[in-house]
N, CA, C and O of each residue as an XYZ file, in Angstrom:
612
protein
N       0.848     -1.192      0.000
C       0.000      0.000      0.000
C       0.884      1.242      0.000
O       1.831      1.289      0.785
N       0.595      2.402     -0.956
C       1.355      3.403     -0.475
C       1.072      4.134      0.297
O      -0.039      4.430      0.738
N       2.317      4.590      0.598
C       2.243      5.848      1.815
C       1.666      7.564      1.708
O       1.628      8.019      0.565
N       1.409      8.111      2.384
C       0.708      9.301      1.741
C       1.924      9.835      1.359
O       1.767     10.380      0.267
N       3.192      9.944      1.791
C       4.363     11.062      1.033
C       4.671     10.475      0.142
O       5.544     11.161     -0.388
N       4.429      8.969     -0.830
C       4.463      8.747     -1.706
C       3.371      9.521     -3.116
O       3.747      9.895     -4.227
N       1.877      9.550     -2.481
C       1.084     10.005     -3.346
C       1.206     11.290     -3.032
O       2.166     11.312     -3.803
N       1.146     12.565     -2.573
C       1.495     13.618     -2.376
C       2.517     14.155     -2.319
O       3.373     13.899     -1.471
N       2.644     15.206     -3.428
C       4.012     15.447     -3.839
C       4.597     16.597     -2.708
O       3.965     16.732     -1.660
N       5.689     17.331     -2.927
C       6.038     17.828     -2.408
C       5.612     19.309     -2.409
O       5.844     19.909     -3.459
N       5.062     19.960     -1.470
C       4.269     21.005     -1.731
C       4.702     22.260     -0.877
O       3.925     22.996     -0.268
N       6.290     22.399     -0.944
C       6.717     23.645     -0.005
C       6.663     25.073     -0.961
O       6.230     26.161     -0.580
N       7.126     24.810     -2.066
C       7.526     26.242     -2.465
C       5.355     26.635     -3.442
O       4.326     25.970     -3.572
N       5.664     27.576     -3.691
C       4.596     28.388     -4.091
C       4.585     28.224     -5.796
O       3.582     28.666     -6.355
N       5.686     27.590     -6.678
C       5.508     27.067     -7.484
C       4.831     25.785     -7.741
O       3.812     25.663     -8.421
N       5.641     24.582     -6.989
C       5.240     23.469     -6.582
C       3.650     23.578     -5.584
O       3.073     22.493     -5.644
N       3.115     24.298     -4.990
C       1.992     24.494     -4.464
C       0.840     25.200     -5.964
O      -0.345     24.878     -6.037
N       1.416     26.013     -6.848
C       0.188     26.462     -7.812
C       0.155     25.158     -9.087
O      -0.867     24.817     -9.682
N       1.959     24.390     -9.367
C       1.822     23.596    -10.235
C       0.774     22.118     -9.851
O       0.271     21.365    -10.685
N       0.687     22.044     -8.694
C      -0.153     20.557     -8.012
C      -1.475     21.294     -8.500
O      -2.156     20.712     -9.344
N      -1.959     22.763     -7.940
C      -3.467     23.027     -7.981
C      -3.570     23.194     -9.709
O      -4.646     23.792     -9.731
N      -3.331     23.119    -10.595
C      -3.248     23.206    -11.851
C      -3.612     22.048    -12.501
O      -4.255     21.980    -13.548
N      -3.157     21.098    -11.813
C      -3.178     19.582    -12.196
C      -3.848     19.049    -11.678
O      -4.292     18.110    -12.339
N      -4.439     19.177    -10.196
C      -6.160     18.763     -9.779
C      -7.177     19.674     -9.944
O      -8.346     19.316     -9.802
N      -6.814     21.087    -10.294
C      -7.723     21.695    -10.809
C      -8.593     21.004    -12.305
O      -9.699     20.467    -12.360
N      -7.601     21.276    -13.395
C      -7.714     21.489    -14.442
C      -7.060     19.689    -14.867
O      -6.207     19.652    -15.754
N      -7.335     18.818    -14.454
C      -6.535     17.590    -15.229
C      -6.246     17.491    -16.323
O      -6.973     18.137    -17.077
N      -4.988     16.605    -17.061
C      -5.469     17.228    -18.443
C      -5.487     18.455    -19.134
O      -5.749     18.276    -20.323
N      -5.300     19.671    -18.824
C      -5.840     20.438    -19.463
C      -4.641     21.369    -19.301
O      -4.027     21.406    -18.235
N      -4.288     22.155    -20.397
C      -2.883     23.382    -20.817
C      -3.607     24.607    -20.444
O      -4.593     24.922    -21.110
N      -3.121     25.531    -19.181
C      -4.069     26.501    -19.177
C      -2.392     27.433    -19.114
O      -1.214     27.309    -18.779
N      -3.558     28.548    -19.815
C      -2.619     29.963    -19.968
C      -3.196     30.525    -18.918
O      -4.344     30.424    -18.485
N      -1.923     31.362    -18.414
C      -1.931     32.614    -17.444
C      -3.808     33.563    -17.990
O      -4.709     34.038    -17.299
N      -3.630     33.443    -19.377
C      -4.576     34.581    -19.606
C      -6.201     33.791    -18.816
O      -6.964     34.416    -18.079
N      -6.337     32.668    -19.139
C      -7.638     32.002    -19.002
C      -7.315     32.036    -17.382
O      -8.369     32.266    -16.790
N      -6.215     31.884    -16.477
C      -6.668     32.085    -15.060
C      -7.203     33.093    -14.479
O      -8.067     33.146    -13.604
N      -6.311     34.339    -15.329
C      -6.271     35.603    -14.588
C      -8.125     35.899    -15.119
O      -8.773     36.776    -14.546
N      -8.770     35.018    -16.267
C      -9.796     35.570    -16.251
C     -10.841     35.033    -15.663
O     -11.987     35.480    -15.720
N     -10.338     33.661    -14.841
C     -10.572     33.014    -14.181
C     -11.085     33.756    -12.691
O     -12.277     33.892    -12.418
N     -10.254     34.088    -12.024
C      -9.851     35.335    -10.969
C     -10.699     36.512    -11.338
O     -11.047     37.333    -10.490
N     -10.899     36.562    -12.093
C     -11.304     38.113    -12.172
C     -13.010     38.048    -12.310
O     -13.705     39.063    -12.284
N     -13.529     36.722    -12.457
C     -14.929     35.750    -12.753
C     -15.334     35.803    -11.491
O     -16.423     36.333    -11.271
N     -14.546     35.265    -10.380
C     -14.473     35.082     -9.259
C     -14.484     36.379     -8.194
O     -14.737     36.204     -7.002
N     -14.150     37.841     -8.815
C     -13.799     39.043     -8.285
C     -12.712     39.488     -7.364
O     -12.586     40.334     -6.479
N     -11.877     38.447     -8.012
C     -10.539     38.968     -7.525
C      -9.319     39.539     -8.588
O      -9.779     39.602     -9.728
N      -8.583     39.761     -8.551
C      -7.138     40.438     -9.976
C      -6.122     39.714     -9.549
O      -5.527     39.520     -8.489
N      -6.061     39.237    -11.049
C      -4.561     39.460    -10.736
C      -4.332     39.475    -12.424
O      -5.255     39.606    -13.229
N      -2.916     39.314    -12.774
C      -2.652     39.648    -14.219
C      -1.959     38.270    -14.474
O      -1.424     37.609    -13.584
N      -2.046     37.836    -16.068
C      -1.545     36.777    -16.327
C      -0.271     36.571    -16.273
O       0.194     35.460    -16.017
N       0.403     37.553    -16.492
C       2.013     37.717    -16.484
C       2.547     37.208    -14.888
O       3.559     36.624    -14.502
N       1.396     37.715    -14.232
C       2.106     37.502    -12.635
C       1.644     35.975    -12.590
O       2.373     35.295    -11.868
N       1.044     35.578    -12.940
C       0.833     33.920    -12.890
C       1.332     32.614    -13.679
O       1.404     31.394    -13.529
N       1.708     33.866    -14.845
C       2.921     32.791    -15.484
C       4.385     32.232    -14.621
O       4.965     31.154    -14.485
N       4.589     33.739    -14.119
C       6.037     34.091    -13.254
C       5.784     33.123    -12.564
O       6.590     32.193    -12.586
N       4.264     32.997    -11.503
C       4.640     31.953    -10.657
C       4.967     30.701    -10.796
O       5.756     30.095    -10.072
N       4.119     30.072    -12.135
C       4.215     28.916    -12.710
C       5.595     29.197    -12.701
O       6.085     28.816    -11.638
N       6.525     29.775    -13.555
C       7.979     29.988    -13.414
C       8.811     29.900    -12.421
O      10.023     29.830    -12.627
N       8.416     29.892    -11.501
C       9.252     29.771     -9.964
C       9.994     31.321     -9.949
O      11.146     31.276     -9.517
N       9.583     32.484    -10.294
C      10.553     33.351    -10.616
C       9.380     34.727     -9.506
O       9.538     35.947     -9.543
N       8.473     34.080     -8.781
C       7.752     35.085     -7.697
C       7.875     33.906     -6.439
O       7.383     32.796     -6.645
N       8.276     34.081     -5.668
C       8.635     33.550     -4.233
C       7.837     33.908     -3.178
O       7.237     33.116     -2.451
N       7.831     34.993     -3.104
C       6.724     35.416     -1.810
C       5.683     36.497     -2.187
O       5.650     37.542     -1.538
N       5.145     36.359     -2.835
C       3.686     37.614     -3.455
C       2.979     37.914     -1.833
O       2.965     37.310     -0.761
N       2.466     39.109     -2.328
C       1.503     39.928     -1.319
C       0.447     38.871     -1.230
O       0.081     38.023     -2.044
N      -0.051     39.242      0.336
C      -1.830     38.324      0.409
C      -2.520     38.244     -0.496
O      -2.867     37.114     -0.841
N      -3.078     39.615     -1.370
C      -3.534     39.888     -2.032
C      -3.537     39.073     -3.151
O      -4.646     38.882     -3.652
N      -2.154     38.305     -3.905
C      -1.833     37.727     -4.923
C      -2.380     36.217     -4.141
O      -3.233     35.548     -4.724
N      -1.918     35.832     -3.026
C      -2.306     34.075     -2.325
C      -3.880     34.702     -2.566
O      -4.434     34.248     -3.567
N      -4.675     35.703     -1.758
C      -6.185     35.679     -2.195
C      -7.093     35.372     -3.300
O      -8.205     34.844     -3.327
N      -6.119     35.966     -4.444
C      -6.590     35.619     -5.611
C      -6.336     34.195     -6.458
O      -7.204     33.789     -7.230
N      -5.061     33.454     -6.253
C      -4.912     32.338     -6.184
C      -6.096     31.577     -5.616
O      -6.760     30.780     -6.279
N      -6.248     31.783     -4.737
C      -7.911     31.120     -3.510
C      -8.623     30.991     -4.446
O      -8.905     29.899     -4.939
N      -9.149     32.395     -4.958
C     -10.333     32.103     -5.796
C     -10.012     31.594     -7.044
O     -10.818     30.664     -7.036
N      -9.609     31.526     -7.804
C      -9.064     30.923     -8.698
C      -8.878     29.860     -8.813
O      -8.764     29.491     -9.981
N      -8.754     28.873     -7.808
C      -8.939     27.543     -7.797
C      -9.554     27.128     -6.352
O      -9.289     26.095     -5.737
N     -10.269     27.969     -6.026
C     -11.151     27.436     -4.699
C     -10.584     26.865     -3.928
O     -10.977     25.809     -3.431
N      -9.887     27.245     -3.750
C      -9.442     26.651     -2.075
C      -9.335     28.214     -1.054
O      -9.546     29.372     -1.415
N      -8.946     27.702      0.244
C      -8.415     28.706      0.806
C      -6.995     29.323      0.789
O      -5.923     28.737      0.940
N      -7.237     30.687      0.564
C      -5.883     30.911      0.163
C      -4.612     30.764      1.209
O      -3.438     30.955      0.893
N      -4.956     30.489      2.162
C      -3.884     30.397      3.360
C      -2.731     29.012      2.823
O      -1.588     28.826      3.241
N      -3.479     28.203      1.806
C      -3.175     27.179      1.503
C      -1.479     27.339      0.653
O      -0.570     26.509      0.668
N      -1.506     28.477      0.080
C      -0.463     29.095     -0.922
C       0.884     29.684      0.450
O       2.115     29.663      0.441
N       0.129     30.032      1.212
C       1.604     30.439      2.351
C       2.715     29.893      2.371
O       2.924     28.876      1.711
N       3.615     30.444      3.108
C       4.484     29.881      3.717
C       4.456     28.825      4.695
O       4.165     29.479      5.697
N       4.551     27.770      5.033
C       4.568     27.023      6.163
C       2.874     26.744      6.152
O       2.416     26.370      7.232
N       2.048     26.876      5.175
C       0.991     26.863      5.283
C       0.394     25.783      6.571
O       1.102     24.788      6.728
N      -0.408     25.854      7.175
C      -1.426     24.581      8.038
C      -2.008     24.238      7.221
O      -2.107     23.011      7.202
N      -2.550     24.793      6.368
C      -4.023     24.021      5.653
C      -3.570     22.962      4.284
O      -4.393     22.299      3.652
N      -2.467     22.980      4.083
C      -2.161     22.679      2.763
C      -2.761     20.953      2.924
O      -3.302     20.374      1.982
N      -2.514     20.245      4.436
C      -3.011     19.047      4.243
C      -4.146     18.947      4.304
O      -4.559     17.889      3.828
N      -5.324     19.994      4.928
C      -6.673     20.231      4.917
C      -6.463     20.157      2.813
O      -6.993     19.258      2.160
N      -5.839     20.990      2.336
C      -6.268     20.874      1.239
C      -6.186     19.836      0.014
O      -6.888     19.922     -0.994
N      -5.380     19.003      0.216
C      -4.742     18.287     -0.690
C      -5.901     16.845      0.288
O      -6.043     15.916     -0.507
N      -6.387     16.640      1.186
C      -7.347     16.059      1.885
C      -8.760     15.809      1.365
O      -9.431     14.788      1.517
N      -9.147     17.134      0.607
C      -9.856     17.552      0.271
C     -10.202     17.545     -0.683
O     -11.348     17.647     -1.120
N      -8.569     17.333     -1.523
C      -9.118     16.853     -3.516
C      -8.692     15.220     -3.593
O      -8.698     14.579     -4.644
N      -8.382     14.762     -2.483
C      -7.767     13.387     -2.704
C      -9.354     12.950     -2.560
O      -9.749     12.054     -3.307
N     -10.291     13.560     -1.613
C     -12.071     12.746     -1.483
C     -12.339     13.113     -2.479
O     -12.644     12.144     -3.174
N     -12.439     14.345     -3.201
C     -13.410     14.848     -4.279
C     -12.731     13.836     -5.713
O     -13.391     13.405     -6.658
N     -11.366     13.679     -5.492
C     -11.251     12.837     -6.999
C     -11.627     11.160     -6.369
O     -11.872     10.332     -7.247
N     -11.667     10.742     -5.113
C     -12.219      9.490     -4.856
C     -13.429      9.121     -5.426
O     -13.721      8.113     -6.070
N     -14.491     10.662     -4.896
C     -15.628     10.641     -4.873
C     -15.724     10.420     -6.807
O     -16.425      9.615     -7.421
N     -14.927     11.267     -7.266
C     -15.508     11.269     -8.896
C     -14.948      9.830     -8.930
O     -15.979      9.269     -8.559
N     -14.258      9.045     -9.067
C     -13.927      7.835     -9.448
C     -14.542      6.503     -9.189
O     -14.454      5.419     -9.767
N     -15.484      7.109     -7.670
C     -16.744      6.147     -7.344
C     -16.094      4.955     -6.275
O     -16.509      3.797     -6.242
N     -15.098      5.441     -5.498
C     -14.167      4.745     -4.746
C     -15.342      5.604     -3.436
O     -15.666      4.963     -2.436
N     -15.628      6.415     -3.555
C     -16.348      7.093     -2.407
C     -18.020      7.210     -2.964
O     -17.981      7.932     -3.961
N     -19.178      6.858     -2.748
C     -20.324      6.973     -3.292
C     -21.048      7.570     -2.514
O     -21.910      8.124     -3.197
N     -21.193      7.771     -1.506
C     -22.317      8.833     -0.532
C     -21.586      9.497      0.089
O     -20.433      9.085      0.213
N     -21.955     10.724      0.689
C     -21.774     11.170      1.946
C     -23.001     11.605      2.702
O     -23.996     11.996      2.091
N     -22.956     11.545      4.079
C     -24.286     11.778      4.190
C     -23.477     13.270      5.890
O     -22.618     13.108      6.756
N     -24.211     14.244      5.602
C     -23.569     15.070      7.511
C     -24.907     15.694      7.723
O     -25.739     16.104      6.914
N     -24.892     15.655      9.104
C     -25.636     16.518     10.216
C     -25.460     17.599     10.017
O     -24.351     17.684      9.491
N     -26.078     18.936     10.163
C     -25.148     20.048     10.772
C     -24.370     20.778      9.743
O     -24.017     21.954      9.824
N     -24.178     20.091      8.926
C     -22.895     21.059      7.458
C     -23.444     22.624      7.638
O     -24.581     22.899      8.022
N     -22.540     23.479      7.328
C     -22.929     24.917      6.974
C     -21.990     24.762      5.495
O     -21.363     23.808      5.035
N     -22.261     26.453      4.901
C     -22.322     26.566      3.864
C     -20.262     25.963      3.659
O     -19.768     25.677      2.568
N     -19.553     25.932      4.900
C     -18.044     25.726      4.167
C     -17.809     23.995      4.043
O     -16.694     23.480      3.950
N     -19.163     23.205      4.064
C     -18.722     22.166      3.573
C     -18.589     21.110      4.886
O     -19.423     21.045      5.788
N     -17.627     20.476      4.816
C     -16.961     19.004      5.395
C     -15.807     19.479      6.180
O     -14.795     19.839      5.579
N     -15.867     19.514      7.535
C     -14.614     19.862      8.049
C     -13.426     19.403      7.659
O     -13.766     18.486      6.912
N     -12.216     19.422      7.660
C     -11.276     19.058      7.278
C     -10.949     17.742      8.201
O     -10.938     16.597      7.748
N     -10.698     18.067      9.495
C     -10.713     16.741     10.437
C     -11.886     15.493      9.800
O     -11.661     14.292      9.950
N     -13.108     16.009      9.100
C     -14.132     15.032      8.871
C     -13.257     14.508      7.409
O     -13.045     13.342      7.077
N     -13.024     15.212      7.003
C     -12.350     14.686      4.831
C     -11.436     13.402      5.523
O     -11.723     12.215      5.365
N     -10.273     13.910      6.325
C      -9.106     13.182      7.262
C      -9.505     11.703      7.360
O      -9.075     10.732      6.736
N     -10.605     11.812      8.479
C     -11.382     10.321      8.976
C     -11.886      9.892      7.715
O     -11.437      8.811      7.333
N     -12.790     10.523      6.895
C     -12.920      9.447      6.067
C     -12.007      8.759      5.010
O     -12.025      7.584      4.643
N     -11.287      9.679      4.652
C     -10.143      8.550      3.578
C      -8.998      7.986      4.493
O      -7.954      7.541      4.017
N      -9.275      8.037      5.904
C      -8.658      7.133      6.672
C      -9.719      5.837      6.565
O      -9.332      4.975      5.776
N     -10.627      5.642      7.039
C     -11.485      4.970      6.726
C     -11.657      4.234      5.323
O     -11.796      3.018      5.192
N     -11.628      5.048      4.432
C     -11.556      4.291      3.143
C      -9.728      3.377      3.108
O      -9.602      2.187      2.821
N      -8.986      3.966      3.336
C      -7.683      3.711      3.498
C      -7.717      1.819      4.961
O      -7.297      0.669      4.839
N      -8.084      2.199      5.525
C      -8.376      0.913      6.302
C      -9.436     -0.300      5.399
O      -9.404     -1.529      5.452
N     -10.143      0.425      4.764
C     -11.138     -0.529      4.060
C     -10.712     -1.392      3.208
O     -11.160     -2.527      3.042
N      -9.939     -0.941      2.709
C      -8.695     -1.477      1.382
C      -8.221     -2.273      1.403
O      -8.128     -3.043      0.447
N      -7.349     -2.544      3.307
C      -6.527     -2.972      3.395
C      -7.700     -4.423      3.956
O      -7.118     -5.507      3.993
N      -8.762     -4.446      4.239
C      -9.461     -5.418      4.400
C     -10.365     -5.730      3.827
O     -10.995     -4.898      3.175
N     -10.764     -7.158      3.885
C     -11.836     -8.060      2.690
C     -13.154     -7.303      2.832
O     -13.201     -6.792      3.951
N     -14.013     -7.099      2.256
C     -15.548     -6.453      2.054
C     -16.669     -7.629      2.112
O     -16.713     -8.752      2.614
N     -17.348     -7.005      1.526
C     -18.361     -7.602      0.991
C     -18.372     -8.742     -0.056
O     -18.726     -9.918      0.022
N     -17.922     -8.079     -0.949
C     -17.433     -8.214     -2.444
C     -15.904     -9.997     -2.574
O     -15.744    -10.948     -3.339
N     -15.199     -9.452     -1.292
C     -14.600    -10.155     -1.077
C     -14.841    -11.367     -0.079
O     -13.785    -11.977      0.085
N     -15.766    -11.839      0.549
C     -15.713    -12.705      1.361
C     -16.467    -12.093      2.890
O     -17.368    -12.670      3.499
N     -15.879    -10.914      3.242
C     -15.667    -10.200      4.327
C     -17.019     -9.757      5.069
O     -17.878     -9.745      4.188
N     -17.543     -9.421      6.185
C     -18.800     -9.333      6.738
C     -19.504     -7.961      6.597
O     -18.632     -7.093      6.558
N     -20.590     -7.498      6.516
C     -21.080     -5.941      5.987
C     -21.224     -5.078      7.393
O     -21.857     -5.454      8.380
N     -20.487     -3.825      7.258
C     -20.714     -3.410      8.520
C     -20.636     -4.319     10.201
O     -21.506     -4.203     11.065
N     -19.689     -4.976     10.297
C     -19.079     -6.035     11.563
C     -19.959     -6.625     11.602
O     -19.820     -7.181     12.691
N     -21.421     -7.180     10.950
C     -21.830     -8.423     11.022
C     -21.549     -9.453     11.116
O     -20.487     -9.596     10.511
N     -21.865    -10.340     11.533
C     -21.020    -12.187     11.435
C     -21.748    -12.708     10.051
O     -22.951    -12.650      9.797
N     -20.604    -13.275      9.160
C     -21.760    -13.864      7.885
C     -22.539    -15.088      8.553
O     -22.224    -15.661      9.596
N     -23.692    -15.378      7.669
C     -24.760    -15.918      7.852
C     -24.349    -17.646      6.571
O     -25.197    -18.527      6.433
């Protein structure tokens, strides 16, 4: 089974943090600076394509809030995620590892109490692809295995 620092790449610098969101953003897909920045600007935030090429470039290192804000919107996440030393970056990368589970049908319901409009706590995304991650490693249904700790019949 792999390990999560195997499937998650390395996500310190602010290049390597916009080149990952590019590639679970947009899979597949060649995007120009111009289609983000108009991306961002859809969203009501600025920024200019030139400054988002640079970053793709590794050649902007530490941009103003303002520039991580607009990043945020631009690919929906929170922008705290783009920081330095960010906390959230594993809230975030948590967060597209369920949503591409969920599209692949490795995840089929969710069901919560209580949600407000920001969704699935991050501690909640955590437990469940821990959960799915334990499931894996044991027989199912499908395989032999009992439904929900039942004893088979």
């Amino acid at each position: 089974m792999d390990s999560a620092e195997e499937r998650t790449p390395e996500l310190r610098t602010l290049q390597q943090k916009v080149e990952y969101m590019v590639e679970k953003t947009f899979p597949g897909q060649k995007i120009s600076g111009r289609f983000f920045a108009d991306l961002v600007k859809e969203r009501g935030g600025s920024l200019s394509h030139s400054y988002f090429s640079n970053i793709l470039a590794g050649k902007v290192t530490q941009p103003s809030e303002d520039i991580l804000k607009a990043l945020g919107l631009g690919f929906g996440v929170d922008w705290r995620f783009f920081k330095e030393e960010s906390e959230v970056v594993d809230d975030v990368v948590a967060g597209l590892q369920f949503l591409a589970m969920r599209r692949t049908g490795e995840i089929s319901g969710v069901a919560g109490r209580g949600l407000d409009e920001d969704g699935l706590p991050p501690e909640l995304l955590q437990f469940a692809l821990s959960l799915l991650a334990d499931a894996k490693g044991r027989p199912g249904p499908a395989d032999g295995g009992g439904v929900h700790g039942e004893p088979e019949q």
